[in-house]
Every structure is written in C-alpha cells, then in structure tokens.
C-alpha positions in Angstrom: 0.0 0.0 0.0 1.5 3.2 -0.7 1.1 6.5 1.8 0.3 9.6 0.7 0.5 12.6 2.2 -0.9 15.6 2.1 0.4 19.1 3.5 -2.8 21.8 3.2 -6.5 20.6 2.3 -7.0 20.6 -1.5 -10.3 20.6 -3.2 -12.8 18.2 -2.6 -12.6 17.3 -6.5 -8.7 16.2 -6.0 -9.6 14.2 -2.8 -12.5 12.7 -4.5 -9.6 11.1 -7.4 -7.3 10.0 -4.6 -9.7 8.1 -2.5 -11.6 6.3 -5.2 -8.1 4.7 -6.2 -7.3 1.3 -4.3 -4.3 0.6 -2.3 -3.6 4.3 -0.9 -3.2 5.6 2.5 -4.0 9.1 2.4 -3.2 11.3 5.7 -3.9 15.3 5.4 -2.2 17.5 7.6 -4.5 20.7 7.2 -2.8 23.2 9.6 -1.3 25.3 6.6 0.9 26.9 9.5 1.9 23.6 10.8 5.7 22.4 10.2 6.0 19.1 8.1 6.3 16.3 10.5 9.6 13.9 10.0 8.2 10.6 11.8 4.8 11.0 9.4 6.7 12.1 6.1 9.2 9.5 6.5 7.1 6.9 5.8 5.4 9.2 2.6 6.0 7.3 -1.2 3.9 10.9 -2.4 3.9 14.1 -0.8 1.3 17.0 -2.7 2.5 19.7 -0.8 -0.1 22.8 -0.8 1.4 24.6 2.5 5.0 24.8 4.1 8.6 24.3 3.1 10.4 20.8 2.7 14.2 20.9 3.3 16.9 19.3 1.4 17.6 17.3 4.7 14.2 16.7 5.6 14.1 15.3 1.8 17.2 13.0 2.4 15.0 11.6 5.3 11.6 10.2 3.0 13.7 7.0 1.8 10.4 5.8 0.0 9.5 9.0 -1.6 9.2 8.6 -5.2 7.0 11.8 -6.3 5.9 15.3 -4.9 3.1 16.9 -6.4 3.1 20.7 -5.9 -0.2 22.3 -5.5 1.1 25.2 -8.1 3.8 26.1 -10.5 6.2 27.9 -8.3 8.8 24.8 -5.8 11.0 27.5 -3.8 9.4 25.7 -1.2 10.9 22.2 -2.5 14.7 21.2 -3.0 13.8 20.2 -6.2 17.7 19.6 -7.5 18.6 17.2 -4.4 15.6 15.4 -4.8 16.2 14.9 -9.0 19.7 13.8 -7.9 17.5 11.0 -6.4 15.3 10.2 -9.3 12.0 11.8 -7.4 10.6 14.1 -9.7 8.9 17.3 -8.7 5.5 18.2 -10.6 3.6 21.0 -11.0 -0.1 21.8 -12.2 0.4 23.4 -15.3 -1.7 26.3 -16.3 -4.6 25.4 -14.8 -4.3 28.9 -12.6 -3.3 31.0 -15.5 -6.5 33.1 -16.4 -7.1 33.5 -12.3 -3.8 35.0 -11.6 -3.7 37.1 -15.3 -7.7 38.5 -14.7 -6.2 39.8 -10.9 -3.5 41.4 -12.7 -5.4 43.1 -14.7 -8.3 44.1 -12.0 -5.3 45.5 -9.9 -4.1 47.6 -12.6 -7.2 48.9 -13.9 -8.2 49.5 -10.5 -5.5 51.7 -9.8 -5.9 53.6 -13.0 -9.2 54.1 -12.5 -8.8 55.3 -9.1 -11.5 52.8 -7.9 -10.9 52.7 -4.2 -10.3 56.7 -3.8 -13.6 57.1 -5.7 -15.4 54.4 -3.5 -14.2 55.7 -0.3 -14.8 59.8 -1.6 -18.6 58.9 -2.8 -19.4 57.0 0.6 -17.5 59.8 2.4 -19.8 62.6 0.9 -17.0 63.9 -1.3 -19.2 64.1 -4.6 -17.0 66.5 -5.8 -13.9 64.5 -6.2 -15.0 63.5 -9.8 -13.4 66.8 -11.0 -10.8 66.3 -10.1 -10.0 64.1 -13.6 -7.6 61.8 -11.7 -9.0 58.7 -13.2 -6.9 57.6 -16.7 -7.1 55.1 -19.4 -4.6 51.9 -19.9 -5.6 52.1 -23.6 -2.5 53.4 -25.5 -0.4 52.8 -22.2 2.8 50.6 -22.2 2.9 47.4 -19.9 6.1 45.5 -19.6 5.4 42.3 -18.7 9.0 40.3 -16.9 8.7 36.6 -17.8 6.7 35.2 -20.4 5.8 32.3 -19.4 1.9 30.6 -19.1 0.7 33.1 -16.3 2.5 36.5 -18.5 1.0 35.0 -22.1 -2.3 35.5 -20.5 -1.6 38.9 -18.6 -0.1 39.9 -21.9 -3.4 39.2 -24.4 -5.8 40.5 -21.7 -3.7 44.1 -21.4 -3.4 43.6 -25.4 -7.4 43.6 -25.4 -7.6 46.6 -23.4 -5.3 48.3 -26.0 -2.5 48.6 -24.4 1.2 48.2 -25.9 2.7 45.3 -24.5 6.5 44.3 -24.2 7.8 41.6 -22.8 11.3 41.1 -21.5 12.1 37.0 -20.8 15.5 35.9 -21.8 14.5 32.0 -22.2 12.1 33.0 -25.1 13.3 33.9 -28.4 12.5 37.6 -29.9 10.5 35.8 -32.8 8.1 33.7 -30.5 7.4 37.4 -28.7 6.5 39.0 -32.0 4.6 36.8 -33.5 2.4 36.8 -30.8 2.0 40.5 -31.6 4.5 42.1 -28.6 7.4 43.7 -28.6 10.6 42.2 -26.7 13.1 44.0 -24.8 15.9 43.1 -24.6 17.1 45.1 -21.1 14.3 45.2 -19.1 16.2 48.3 -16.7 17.0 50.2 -20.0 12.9 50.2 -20.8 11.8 51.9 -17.5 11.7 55.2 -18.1 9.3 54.4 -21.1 7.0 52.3 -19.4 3.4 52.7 -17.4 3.3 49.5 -15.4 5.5 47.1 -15.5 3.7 43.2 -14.4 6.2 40.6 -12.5 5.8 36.6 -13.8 9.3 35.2 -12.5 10.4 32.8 -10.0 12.0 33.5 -6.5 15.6 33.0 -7.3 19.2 35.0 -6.0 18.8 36.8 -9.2 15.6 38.0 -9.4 14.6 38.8 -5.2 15.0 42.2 -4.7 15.2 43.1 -8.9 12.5 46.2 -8.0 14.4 48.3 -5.4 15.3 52.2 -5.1 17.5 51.8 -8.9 15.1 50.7 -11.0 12.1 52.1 -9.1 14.2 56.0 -9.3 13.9 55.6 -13.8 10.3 54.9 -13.6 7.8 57.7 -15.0 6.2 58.9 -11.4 2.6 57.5 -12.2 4.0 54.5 -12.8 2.2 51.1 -11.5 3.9 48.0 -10.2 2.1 44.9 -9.9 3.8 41.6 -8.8 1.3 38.5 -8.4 4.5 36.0 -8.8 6.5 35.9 -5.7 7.5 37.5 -2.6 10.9 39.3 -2.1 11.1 40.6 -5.8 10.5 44.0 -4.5 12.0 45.9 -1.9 9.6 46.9 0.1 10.9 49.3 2.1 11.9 51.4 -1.6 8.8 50.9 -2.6 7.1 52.1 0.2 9.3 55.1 -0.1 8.9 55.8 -3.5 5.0 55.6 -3.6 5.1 58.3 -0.7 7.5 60.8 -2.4 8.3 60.6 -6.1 5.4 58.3 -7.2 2.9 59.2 -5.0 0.9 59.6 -8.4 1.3 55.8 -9.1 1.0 53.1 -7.7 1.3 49.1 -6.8 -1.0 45.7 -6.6 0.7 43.4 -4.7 -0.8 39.9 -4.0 2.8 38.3 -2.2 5.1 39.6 0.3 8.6 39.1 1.5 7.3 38.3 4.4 3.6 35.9 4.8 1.4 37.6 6.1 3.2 40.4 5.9 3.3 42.0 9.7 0.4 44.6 10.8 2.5 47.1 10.8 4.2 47.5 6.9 4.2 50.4 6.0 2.9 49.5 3.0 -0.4 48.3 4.2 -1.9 51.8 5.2 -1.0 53.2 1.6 -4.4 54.6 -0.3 -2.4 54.0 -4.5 -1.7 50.4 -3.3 -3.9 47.3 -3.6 -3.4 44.3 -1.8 -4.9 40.4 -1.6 -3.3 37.5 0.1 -1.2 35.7 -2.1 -4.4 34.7 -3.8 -4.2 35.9 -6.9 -4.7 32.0 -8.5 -7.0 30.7 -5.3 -10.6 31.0 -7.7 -12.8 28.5 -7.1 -12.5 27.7 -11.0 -8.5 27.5 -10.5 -8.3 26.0 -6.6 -10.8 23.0 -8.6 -8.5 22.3 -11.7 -5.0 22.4 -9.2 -6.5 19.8 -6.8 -7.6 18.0 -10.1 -3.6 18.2 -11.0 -2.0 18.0 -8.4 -4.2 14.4 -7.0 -3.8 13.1 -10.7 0.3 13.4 -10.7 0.2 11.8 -7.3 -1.3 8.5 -8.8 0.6 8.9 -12.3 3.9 9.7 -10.2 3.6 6.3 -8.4 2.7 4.8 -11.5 5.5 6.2 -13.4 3.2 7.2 -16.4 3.7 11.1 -15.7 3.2 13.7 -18.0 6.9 15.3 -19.0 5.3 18.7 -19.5 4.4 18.6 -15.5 7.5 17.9 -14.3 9.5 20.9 -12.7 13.1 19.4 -12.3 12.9 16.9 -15.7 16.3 18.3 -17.1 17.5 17.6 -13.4 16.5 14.0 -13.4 18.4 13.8 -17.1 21.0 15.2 -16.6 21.0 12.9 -13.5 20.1 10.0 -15.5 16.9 9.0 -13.6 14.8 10.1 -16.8 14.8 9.7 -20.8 
C-alpha cells in the first residue's frame, strides 16, 4: 500500500480522485501553518504539498519517496535539485491557474488607474465632488512590460493587449521571434525600458537573481505615475523602496501586490496603510474555477507519479533528473 500525504487541504474534486483509487493511504495535515512532520513524512512514497517548506535534509530523510506533487507552479518551497539527484521528480499543475492570476492582474491595474478605491471611499464619504478632479486615466494606449513570459504573463499579456494597451515583454528563455509573432514587442534590457513604461507586471520565480530586482534603482527611472504589480513571488520588491517611493516621487502611481517578503506580511508595513496600493493575500490563482483544476492536478500526478506514467510537460526538475540519468 503506498502512503500519501498531504500538507494543506485541496479541493474536494482532487480528494475525491485520490480516495476512489485502491491501495492508498492518504493522511492530510490541514494546519497550513503547521511544520511538516519527519516521523509521518518518512514513511510518505507521495507528498502533494499545498502549504509549508520541505528541506533538502528533511528530503534525504523520506527513503520511500518517489513523487511530490506541488499544488502550483512555483517549488521554492521544495529542493527540487537534491531530490532529482535522487530520481523523485517534482510536478507542477500546469496552467490550470493562468487566467485567475492574469484577470487579478489586470483588476489591480485597472483599479488603480481608474482610481476605484479613492472614488469608492470619496462617494461614501460625501465627497461628490472628487469627480473633478479628472484623476482617473485610461490603460488604452499605455505601455505594460510584462517580466517573464511564461503561461501566467501570455495571459496577462493578451488580456492588457485587449484593453489596447502596448505590450512588451522582456524573458531571456524566449526567443524575440516567439514574442513578435504573438503580436508584442521584446526588450531586450528590461532596466534600460523603465523610463518608457506605465506599469510594469512581474511573472518570474523566486531565485538569488531576481529577489530584490524592484528596489530604489530601478524604481528612481520609472515615470512617477508608474504602477507596479507583482502576483508571482514574494521578495522581488524591496519593500521598504517601494514604500518610499509611492510616498515621495510616485505618489501619483502606484502598486498591486498579492505576495510579500514576508507571509502575512506583519500589521505594521508600511505598506499596508497606503491609499495607490492594492493588496490580496497571495491569492491571486485561489478562484474557485482555478483551486478546482489544481486539486484535479496535483491528486492526478500523485497516482501517475507512483505509476511512473507522468506527464513530461508537469515535471518541474525533468532536465534535473536527465542530466541525472533518472529520466529519458
């Protein structure tokens, strides 16, 4: 019989797959604040890990492991090269969360532009009169650069493309021809472009080279009604410049921020009591629609994990396990 566990409750759709298949032993552990235990994952052949962080030593201690399916796309939570050095591959749920995480994107951005939560708070104040003052603008005919094109910025892209918006995209793992025949424009140095640009939209992973890549540099060369919105990771912006510059230079723009450095970020950042920024916890891809599909996933690598038929596509660390010669 092979154990499964389960770290953060997944949607009842995903459960449903994993308990209609014989010869499992499932065991949730649905304190999403609760550290992984080592005496239950030890005995784990799956781990679909929703909540909390697995070490690399913690890893070397799950002898029977032979899959983890993460609930998502992003595995900074995972030591996803020790465990391809061991032949366990790491999946992910695809795109399944794409159009949740692109349509908040967008909301945040046309939110800001159009001064929605000023206006909301002015009319319910009494302040009628705040209409003239022709604050609210127009993303048609603005310029969004979207970092990382990936599944999540292909769909921020065409949505801000529909709005008529010009769209550049700066990712140096996609060829300039794949970015203009989808009808953007690439750039080729993303720092050079931010003087030029009305938002700029983050779709990267949490690495040493990209935490901290919005701080007071790049933030000093954009316009001052810029927007910044960042629905990919936490600690890609400095907080504390941001904060700054949203009080001084760009008090006239703005930020949406759905992850923090920090989660949840303390009571007390300064960025919290900030009227041009718009906040939602780290939730950006949690739609019902979205939360459905990635239990769907993530319980369907599980079983095709343990029966070795998984899909390539969904495996995070396949050129690991190649290069590592634990896969074709």
């Amino acid at each position: 019989m092979a154990r499964v566990i389960i770290a953060g409750r997944i949607h009842k759709s995903g459960m449903a797959i994993l308990e209609a298949e014989p010869g499992l032993e499932i065991e949730v552990i649905a304190d999403p604040g609760a550290a992984l235990p080592m005496d239950r994952l030890a005995t784990a052949d799956a781990l679909l890990i929703r909540y909390g962080v697995l070490s690399a030593e913690q890893a070397a201690g799950l002898p029977r492991l032979r899959v983890v399916s993460r609930h998502g796309v992003g595995c900074d939570n995972l030591p996803v090269a020790e465990l391809a050095a061991r032949g366990v591959p790491v999946t992910i749920v695809g795109p399944v969360n794409a159009v949740s995480v692109a349509e908040q994107v967008l909301t945040k951005l046309l939110a800001l532009t159009k001064q929605l939560c000023p206006y909301d708070a002015a009319v319910r104040n009494g302040n009628w009169a705040i209409r003239d003052s022709l604050a609210v603008g127009e993303v048609a005919g603005r310029t969004l650069l979207v970092l990382g094109f990936g599944r999540i910025g292909r769909e921020v892209a065409r949505r801000a493309a529909a709005f008529d918006m010009t769209v550049w995209i700066h990712d140096p793992f996609v060829g300039d021809e794949v970015i203009r025949a989808a009808g953007y424009t690439p750039v080729a140095n993303w720092r050079d472009a931010l003087p030029e640009l009305d938002a700029i939209s983050l779709h990267v992973p949490a690495t040493a080279d990209t935490r901290g890549m919005i701080g007071t540099t790049e933030l000093a060369r954009m316009k001052p009604t810029a927007i910044v919105l960042n629905a990919a990771r936490g600690g890609l912006i400095d907080e504390a410049a941001l904060h700054l510059a949203l009080t001084g230079r760009m008090a006239a723009g703005g930020a949406g921020l759905d992850c923090f450095a920090t989660e949840p970020p303390a009571p007390d950042l300064p960025l919290l009591s900030l009227p041009n920024v718009i906040l939602s916890p780290h939730s950006a891809a949690l739609s019902a629609e979205a939360s459905e599909r990635m239990g769907i996933v993530a319980a369907r690598n599980v079983l095709a994990g343990l029966a070795g038929t998984l899909d390539p596509a969904l495996v995070f660390n396949l050129k690991a396990l190649r290069e590592a010669g634990h896969a074709p």
